[in-house]
MARVEX-229572 format. One record per residue (C-alpha): residue number from 1; x, y, z. Coordinates in nm, 3 decimals, decimal comma. Last residue first. Example, Ala and Ser with C-alpha at 12.3 -4.5 7.8 and 13.67 -1.06 7.14 Angstrom:
+-----+---------+---------+---------+
|   n |       u |       v |       w |
+-----+---------+---------+---------+
|   2 |   1,367 |  -0,106 |   0,714 |
|   1 |   1,230 |  -0,450 |   0,780 |
+-----+---------+---------+---------+
//
This chain:
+-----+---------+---------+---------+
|   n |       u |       v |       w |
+-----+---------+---------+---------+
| 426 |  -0,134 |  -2,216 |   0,429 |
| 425 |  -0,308 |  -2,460 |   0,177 |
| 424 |  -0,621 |  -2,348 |   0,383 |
| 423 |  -0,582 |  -1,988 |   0,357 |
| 422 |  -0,557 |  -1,986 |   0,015 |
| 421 |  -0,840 |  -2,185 |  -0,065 |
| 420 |  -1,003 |  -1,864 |   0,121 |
| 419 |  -0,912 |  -1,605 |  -0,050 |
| 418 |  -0,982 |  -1,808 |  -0,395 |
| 417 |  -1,308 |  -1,854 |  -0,267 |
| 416 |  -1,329 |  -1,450 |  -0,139 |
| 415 |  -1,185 |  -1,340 |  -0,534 |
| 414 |  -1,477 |  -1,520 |  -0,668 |
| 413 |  -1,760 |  -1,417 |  -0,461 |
| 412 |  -1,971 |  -1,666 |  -0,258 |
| 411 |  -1,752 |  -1,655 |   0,110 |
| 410 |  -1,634 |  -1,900 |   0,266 |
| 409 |  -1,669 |  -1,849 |   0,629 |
| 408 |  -1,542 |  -1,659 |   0,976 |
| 407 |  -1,366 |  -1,364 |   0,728 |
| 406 |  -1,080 |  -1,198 |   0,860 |
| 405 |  -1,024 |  -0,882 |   1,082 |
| 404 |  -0,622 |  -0,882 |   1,122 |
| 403 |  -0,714 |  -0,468 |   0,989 |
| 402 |  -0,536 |  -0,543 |   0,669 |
| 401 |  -0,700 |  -0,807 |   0,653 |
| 400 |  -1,063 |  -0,615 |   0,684 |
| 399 |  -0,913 |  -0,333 |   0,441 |
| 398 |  -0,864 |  -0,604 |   0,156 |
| 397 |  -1,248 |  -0,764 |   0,231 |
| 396 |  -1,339 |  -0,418 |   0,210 |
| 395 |  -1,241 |  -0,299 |  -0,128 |
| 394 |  -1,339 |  -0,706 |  -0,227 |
| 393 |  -1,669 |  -0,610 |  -0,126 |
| 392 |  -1,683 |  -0,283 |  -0,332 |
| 391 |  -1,685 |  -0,482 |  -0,624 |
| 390 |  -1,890 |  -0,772 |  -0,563 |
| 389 |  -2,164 |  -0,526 |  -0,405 |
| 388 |  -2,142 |  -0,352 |  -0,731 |
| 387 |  -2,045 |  -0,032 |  -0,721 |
| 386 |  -1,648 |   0,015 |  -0,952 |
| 385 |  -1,699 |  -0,248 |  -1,242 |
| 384 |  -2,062 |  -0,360 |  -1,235 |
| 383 |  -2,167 |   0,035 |  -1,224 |
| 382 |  -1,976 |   0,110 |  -1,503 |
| 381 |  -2,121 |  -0,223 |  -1,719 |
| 380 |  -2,475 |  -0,071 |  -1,621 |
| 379 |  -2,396 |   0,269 |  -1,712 |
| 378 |  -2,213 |   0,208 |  -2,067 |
| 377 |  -2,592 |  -0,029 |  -2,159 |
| 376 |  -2,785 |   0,304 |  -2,053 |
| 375 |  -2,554 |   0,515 |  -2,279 |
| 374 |  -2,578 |   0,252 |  -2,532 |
| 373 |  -2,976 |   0,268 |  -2,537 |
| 372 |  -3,002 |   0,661 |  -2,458 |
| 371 |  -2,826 |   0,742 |  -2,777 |
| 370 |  -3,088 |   0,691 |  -3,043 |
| 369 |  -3,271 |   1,018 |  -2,856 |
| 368 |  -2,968 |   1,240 |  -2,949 |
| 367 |  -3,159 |   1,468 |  -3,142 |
| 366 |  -3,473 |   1,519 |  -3,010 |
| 365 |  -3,551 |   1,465 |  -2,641 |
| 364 |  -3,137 |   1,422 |  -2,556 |
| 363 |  -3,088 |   1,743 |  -2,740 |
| 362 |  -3,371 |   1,926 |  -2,517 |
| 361 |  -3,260 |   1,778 |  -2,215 |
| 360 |  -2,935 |   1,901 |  -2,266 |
| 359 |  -2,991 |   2,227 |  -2,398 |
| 358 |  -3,271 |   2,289 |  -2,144 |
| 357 |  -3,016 |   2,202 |  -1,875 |
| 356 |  -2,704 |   2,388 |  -1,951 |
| 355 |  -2,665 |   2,678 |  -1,750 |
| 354 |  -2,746 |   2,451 |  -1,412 |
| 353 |  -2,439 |   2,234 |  -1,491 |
| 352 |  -2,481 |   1,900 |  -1,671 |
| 351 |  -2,214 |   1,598 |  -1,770 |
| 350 |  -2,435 |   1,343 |  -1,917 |
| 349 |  -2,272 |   1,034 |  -1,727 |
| 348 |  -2,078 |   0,745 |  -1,865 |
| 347 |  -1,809 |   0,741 |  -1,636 |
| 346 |  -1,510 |   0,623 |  -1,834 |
| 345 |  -1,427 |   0,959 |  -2,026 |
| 344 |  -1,087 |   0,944 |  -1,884 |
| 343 |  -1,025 |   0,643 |  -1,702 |
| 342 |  -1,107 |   0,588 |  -1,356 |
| 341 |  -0,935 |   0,498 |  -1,022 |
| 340 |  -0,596 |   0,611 |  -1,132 |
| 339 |  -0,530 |   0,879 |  -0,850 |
| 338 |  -0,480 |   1,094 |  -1,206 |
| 337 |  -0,826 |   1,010 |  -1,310 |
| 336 |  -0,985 |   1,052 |  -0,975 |
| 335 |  -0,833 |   1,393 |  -0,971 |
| 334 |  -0,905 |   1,464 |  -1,334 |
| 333 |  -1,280 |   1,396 |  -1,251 |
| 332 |  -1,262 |   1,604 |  -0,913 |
| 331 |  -1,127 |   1,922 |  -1,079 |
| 330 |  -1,375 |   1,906 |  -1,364 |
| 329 |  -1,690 |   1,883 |  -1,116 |
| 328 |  -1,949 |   1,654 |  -1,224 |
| 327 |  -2,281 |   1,725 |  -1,229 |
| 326 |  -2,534 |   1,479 |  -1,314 |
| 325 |  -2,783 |   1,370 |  -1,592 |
| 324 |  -2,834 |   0,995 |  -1,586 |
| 323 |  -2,893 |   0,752 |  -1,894 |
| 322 |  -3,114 |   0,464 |  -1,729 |
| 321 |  -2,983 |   0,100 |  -1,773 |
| 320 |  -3,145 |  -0,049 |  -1,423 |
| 319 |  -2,799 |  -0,030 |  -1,300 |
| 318 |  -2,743 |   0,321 |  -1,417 |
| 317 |  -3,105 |   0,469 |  -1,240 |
| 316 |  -2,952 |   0,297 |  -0,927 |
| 315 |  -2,576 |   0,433 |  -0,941 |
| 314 |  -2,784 |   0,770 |  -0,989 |
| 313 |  -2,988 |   0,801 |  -0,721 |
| 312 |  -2,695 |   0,663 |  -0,469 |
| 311 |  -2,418 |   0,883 |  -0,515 |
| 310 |  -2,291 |   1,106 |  -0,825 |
| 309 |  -2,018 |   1,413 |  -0,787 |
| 308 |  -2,006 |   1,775 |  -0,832 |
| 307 |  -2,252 |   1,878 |  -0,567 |
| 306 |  -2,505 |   2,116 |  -0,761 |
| 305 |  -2,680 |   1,997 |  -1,046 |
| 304 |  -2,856 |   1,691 |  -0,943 |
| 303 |  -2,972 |   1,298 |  -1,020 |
| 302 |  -3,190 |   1,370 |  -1,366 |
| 301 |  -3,274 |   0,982 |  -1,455 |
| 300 |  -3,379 |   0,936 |  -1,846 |
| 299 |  -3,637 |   0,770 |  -2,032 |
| 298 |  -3,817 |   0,647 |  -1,767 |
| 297 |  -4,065 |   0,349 |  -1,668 |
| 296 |  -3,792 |   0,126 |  -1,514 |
| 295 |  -3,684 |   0,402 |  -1,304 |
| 294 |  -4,028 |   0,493 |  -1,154 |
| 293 |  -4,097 |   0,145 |  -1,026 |
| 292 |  -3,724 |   0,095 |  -0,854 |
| 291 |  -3,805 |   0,447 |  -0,686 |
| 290 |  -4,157 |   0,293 |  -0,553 |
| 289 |  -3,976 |   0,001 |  -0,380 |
| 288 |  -3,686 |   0,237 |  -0,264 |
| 287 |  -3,936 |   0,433 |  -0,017 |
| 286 |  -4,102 |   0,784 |  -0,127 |
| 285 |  -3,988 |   1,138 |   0,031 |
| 284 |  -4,012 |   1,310 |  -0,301 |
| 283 |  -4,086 |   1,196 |  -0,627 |
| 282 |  -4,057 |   1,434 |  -0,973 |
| 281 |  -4,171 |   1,332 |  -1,281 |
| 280 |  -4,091 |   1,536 |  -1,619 |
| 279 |  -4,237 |   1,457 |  -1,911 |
| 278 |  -4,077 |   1,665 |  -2,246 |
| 277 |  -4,254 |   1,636 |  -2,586 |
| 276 |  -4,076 |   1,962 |  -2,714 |
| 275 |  -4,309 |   2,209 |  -2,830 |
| 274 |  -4,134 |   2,524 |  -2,747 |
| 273 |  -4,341 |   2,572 |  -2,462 |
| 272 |  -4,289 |   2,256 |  -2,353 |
| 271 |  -3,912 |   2,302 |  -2,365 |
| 270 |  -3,927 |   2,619 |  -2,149 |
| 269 |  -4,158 |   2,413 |  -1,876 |
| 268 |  -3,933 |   2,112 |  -1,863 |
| 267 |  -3,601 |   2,327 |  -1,849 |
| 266 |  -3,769 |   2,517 |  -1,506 |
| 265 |  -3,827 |   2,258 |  -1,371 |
| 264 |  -3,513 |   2,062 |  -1,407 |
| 263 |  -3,359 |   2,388 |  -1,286 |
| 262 |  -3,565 |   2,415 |  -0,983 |
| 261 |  -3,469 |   2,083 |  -0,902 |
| 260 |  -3,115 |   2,210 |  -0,818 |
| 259 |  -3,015 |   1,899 |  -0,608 |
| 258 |  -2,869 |   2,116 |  -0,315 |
| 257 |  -3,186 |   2,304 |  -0,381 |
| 256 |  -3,445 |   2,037 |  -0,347 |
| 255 |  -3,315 |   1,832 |  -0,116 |
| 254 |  -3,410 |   1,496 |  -0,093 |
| 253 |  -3,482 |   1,483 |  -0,448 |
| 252 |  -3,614 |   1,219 |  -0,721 |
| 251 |  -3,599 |   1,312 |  -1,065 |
| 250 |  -3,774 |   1,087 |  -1,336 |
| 249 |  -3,745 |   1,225 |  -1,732 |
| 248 |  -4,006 |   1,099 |  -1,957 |
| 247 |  -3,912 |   1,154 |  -2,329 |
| 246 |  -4,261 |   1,213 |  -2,473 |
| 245 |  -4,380 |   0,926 |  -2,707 |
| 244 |  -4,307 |   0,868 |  -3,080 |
| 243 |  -3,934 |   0,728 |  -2,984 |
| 242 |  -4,106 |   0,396 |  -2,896 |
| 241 |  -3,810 |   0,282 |  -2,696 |
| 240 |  -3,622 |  -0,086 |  -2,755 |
| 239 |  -3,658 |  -0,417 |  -2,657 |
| 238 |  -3,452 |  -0,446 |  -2,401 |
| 237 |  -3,611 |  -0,206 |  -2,217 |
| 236 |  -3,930 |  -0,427 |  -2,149 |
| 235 |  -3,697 |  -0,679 |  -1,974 |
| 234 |  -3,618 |  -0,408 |  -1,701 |
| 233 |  -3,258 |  -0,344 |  -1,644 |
| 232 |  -3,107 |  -0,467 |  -1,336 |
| 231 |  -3,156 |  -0,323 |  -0,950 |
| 230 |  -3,239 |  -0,639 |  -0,753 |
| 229 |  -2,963 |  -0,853 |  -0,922 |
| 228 |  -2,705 |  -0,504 |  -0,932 |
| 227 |  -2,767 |  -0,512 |  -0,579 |
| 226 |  -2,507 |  -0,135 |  -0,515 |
| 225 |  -2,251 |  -0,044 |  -0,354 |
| 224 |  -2,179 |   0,360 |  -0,222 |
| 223 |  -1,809 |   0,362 |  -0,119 |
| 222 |  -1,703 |   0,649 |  -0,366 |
| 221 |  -1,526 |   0,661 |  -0,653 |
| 220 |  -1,289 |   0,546 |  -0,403 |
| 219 |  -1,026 |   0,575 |  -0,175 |
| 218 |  -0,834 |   0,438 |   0,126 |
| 217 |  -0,668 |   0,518 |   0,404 |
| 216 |  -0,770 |   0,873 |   0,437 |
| 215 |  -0,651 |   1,242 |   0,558 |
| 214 |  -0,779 |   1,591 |   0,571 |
| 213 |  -1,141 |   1,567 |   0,450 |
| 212 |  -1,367 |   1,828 |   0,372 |
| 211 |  -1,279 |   1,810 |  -0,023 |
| 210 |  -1,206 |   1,479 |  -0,028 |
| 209 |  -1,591 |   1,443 |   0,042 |
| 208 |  -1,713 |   1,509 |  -0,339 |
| 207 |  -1,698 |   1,153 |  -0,365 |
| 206 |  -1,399 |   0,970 |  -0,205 |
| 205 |  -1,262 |   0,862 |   0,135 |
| 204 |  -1,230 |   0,540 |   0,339 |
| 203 |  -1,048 |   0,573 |   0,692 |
| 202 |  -0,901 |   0,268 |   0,881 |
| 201 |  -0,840 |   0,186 |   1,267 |
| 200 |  -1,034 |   0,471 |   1,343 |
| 199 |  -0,787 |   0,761 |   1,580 |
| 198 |  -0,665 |   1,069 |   1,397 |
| 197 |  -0,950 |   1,071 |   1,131 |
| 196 |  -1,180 |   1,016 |   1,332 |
| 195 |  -1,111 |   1,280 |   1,596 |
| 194 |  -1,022 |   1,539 |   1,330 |
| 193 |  -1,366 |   1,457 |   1,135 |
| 192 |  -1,511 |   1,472 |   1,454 |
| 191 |  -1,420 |   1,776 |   1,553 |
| 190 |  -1,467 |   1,980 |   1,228 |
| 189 |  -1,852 |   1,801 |   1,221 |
| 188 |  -1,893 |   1,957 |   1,566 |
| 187 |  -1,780 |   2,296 |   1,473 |
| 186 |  -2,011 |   2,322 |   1,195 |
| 185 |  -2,320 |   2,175 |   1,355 |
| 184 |  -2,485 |   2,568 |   1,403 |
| 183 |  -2,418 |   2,627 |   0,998 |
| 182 |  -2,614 |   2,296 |   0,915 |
| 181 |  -2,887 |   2,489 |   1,073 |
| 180 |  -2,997 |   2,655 |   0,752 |
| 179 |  -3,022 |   2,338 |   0,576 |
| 178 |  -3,235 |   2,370 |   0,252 |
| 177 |  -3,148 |   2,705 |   0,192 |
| 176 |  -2,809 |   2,766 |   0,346 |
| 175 |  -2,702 |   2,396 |   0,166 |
| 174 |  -2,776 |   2,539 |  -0,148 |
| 173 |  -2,561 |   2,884 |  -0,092 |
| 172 |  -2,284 |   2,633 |   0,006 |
| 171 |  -2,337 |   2,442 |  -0,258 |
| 170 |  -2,357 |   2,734 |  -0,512 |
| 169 |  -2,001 |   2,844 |  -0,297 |
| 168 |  -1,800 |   2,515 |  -0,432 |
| 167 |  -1,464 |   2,628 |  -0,295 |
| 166 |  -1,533 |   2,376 |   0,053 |
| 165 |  -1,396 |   2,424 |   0,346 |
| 164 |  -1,601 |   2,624 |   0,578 |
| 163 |  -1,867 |   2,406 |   0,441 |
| 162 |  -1,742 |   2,187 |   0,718 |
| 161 |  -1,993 |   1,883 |   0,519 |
| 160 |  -1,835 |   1,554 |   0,719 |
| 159 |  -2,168 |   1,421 |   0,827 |
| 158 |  -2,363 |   1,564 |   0,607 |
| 157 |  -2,226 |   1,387 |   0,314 |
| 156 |  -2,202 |   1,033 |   0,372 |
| 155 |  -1,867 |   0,925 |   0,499 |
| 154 |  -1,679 |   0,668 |   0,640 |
| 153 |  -1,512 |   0,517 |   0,917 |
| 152 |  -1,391 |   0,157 |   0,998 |
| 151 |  -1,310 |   0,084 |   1,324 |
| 150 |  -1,156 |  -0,205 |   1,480 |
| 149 |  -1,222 |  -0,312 |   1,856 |
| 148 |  -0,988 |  -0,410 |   2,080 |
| 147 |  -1,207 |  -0,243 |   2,355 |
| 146 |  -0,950 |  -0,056 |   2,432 |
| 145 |  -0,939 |   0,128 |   2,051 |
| 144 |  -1,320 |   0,102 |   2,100 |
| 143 |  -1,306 |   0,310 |   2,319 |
| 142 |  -1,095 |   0,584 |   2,241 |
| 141 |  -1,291 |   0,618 |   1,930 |
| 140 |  -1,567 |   0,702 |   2,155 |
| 139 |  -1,400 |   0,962 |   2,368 |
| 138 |  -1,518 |   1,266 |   2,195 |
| 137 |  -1,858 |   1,130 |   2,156 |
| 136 |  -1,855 |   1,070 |   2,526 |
| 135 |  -1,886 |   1,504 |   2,555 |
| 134 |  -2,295 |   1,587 |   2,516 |
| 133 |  -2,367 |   1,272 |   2,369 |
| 132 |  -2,549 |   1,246 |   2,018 |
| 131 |  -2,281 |   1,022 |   1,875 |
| 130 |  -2,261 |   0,767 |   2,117 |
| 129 |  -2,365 |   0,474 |   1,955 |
| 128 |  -2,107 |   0,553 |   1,698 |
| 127 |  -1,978 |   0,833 |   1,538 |
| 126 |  -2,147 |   1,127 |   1,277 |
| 125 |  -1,841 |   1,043 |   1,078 |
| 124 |  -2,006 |   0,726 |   0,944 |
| 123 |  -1,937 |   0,396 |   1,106 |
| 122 |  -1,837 |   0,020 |   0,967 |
| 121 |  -1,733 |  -0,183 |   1,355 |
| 120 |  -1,539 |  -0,450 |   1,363 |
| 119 |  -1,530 |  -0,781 |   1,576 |
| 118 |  -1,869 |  -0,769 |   1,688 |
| 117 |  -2,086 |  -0,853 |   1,980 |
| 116 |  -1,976 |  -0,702 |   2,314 |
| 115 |  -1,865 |  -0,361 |   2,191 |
| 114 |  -2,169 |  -0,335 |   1,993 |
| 113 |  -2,439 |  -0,398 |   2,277 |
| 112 |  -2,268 |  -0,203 |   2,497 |
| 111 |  -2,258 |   0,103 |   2,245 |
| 110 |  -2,670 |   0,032 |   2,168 |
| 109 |  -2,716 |   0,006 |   2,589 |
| 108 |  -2,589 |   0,372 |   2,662 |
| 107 |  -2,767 |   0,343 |   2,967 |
| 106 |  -2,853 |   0,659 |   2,964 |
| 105 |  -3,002 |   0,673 |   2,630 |
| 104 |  -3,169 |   0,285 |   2,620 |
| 103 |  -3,373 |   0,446 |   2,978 |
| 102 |  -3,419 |   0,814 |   2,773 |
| 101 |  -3,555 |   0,595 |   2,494 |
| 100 |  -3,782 |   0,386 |   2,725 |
|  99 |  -3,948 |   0,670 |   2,932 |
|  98 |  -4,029 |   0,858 |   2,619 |
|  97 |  -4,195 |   0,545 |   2,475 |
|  96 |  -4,162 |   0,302 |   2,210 |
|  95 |  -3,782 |   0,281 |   2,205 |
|  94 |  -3,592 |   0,236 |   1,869 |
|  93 |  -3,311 |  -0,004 |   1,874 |
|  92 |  -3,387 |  -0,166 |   1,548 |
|  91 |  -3,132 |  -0,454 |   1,470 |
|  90 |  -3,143 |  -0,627 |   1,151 |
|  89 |  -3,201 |  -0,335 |   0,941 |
|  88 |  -3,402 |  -0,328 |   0,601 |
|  87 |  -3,618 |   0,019 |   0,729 |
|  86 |  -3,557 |   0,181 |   0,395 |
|  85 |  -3,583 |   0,530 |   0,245 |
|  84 |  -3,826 |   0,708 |   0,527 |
|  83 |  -3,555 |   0,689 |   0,804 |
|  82 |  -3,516 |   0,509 |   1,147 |
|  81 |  -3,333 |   0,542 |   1,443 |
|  80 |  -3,099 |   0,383 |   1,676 |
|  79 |  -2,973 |   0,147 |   1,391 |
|  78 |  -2,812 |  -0,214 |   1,347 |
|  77 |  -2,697 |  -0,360 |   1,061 |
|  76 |  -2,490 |  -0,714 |   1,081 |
|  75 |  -2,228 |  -0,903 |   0,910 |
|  74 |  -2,083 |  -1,218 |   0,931 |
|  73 |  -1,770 |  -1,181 |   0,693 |
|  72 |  -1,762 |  -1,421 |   0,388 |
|  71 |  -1,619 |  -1,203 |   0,118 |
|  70 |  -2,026 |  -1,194 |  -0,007 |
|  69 |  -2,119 |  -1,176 |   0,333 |
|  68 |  -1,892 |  -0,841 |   0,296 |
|  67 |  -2,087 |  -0,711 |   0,038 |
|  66 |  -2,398 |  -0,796 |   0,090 |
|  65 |  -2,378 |  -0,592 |   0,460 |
|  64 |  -2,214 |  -0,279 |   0,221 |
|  63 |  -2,560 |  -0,319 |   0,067 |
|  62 |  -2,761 |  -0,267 |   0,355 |
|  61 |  -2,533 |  -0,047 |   0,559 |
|  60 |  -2,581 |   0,252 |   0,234 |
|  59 |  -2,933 |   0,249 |   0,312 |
|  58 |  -2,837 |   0,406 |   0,538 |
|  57 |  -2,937 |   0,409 |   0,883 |
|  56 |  -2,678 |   0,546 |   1,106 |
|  55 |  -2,584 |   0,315 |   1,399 |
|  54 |  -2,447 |   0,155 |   1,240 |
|  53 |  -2,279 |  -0,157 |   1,058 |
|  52 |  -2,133 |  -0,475 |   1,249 |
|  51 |  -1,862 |  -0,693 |   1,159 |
|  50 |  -1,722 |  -1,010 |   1,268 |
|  49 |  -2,019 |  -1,158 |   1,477 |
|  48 |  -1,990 |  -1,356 |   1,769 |
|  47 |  -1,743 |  -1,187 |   2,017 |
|  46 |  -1,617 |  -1,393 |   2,248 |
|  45 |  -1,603 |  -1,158 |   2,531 |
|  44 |  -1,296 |  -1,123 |   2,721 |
|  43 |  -1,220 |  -0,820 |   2,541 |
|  42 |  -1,551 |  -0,688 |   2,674 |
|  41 |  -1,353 |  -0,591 |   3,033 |
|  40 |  -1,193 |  -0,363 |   2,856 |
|  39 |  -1,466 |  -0,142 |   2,696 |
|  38 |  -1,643 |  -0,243 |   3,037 |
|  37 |  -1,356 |  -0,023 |   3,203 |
|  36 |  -1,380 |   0,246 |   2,968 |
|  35 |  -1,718 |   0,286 |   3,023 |
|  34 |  -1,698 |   0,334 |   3,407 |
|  33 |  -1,405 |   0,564 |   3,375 |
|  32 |  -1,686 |   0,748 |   3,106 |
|  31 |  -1,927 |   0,781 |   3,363 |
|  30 |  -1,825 |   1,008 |   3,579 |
|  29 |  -1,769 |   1,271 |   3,349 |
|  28 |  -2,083 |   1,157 |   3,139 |
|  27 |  -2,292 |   1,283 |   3,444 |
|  26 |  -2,071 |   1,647 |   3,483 |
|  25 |  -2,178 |   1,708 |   3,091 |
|  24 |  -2,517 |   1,668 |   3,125 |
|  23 |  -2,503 |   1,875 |   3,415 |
|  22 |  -2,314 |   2,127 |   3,235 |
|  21 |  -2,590 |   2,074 |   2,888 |
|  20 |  -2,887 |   2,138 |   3,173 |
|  19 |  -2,711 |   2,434 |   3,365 |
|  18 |  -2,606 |   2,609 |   2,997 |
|  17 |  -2,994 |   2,536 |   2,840 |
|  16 |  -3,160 |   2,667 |   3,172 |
|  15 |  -2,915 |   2,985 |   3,135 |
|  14 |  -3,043 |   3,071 |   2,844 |
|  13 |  -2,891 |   3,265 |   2,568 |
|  12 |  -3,097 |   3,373 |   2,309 |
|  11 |  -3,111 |   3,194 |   1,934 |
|  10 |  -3,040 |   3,428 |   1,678 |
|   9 |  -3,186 |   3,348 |   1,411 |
|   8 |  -3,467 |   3,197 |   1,518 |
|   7 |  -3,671 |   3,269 |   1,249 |
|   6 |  -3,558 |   3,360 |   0,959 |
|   5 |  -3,630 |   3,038 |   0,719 |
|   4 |  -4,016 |   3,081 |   0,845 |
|   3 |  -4,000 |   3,403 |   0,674 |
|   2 |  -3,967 |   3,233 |   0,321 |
|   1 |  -3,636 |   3,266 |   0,131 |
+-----+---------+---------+---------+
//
């Protein structure tokens, strides 16, 4: 670990820091009456959209948004900051200047705007528009509960990653190396995971996240959905490979340890020793546009090694047709398999652990080269089932109801016409 990891450590008390985060505290004391009385007052609002998706931005927001128009909800994304992957959002509340963010942060003028304008919120554990408070976070579910407003919470990762909790300790270790403050956010995440939990309107689990979570509502493979029309196989796959070239294997990390890139690395450089005809690509920090590009021109999709479950990477390299090497822990597959969500042997992903990489790559670059084609075809059908926007929109469309949140038009997908023919004979 380099020395730059070390620094900081220990972090000195100052008494600046305690007189600043007390005063900070003291101002959101008086405000929060204040906020809870506009959280009641916007129940008189006619509220023109039925669901809204932030402030967080995922990528994530962008497809669940397909999905519900798709169940005919009127859905919008809105963020208070931006990342590199995508900036697809409707709203953008990002201030220009110093003197404007602190204005928007005061103000608190991304929570007014939700609680005026949508039916139902779609959130992350990290909260709301008042997620980076000093103490209103606490209070937040509170307020949309008076506000009339329903809340649907979810996680990512991060945001509900107690690591206190979890039995996977090569995660942990990961985490310490690519995140060494995570361990300073600990407490936090515990409280809002309790504070969710006890208070959204609905809860959605699934993933590796059951692990840090006490309670849900609902569960899934795991919420991600996915464009299967903007993410399809290329046409040049469906003619075959030319199994005379090098097998080219794409790996894309946000994090190299808790993805375990080293071990891709590491595999690539034995087997080209040995005179396998091995490419390895690796992409960092790049936008979805150029990850769509590098898909349809590999072999093979290496997702990560660490975790235990699949999320975004791979559901992408599977609905372009891509065979995709992933860990996945033994205890969650027979947990998903007894919750009945998936059959056994169902998810048709090359099952890898660290110990087992230049094995695996190396059978898949000789031996079991004729396989990729049915494995890809396996991942594209999988993903249609359980990701699709399609899919996971009738998840939601189901919680919505149950929630007395229902759709303000037709919607396109099958299930959402029938929905709604329904209705009207009623």
């Amino acid at each position: 670990m380099s020395e730059a990891r070390h620094m900081n450590r220990d972090v000195p008390f100052r008494p600046a820091w305690a007189a600043i985060l007390l005063a900070r505290w003291l101002i959101e004391i008086v405000k929060l009456p204040l906020l809870m009385a506009v959280a009641w007052a916007s129940r008189l609002a006619r509220r023109p959209v039925d669901v809204g998706l932030g402030p967080t931005p995922m990528i994530n927001n962008v497809y669940h948004q397909q999905a519900l128009r798709q169940y005919g909800y009127s859905a919008e994304t809105f963020v208070d900051t931006l990342y590199y992957i995508t900036d697809e959002f409707d709203w953008k509340f990002i201030a220009s200047t110093a003197l404007g963010r602190r204005l928007m942060n005061e103000c608190h003028f991304v929570f007014l705007f939700a609680i005026f304008r949508y039916r139902a919120l779609y959130l992350y554990f990290t909260g709301g528009p008042l997620q980076a408070t000093a103490m209103l976070w606490r209070f937040e579910p509170l307020l949309y509960r008076i506000a009339g407003i329903r809340t649907v919470v979810m996680p990512f990762g991060g945001d509900v990653h107690d690591l206190r909790q979890t039995r996977n300790l090569l995660f942990r270790h990961a985490m310490a190396r690519d995140y060494p403050l995570h361990r300073v956010r600990q407490d936090a995440i515990r409280a809002k995971i309790g504070a969710w939990s006890r208070h959204a309107s609905h809860v959605i689990s699934g993933c590796d996240w059951v692990e840090y979570m006490p309670y849900w509502d609902t569960l899934m493979l795991a919420h991600f959905s996915i464009d299967t029309g903007r993410w399809r196989p290329p046409e040049a796959q469906r003619g075959g490979r030319d199994p005379g070239r090098p097998l080219r294997v794409l790996h894309a990390p946000n994090h190299r340890e808790i993805k375990g890139s080293r071990h891709f690395i590491d595999a690539a450089r034995r087997l080209r020793e040995e005179g396998v005809a091995i490419e390895l690509t690796i992409l960092e920090r790049v936008p979805n546009s150029e990850i769509r590009k590098a898909i349809a021109e590999a072999d093979v999709v290496a997702d990560q090694l660490i975790v235990g479950w699949y999320a975004m990477f791979a559901l992408e390299a599977m609905s372009m047709g891509k065979p995709v090497i992933c860990y996945l822990r033994e205890d969650f597959l027979h947990f998903y398999e007894a919750a009945g969500l998936v059959h056994k042997d169902e998810i048709p992903i090359i099952n890898c652990r660290p110990a087992d990489v230049v094995d695996t790559l190396r059978r898949l670059a000789t031996t079991e080269r004729d396989t990729l084609g049915d494995l890809g075809a396996r991942g594209v059908a999988f993903v249609n089932k359980h990701h699709s926007v399609e899919a996971v929109g009738r998840v939601f469309d189901r919680i919505n109801r149950s929630l007395g949140v229902l759709p303000s038009s037709a919607g396109t997908a099958p299930d959402a016409r029938a929905n709604g023919s329904m209705e009207r004979r009623s």
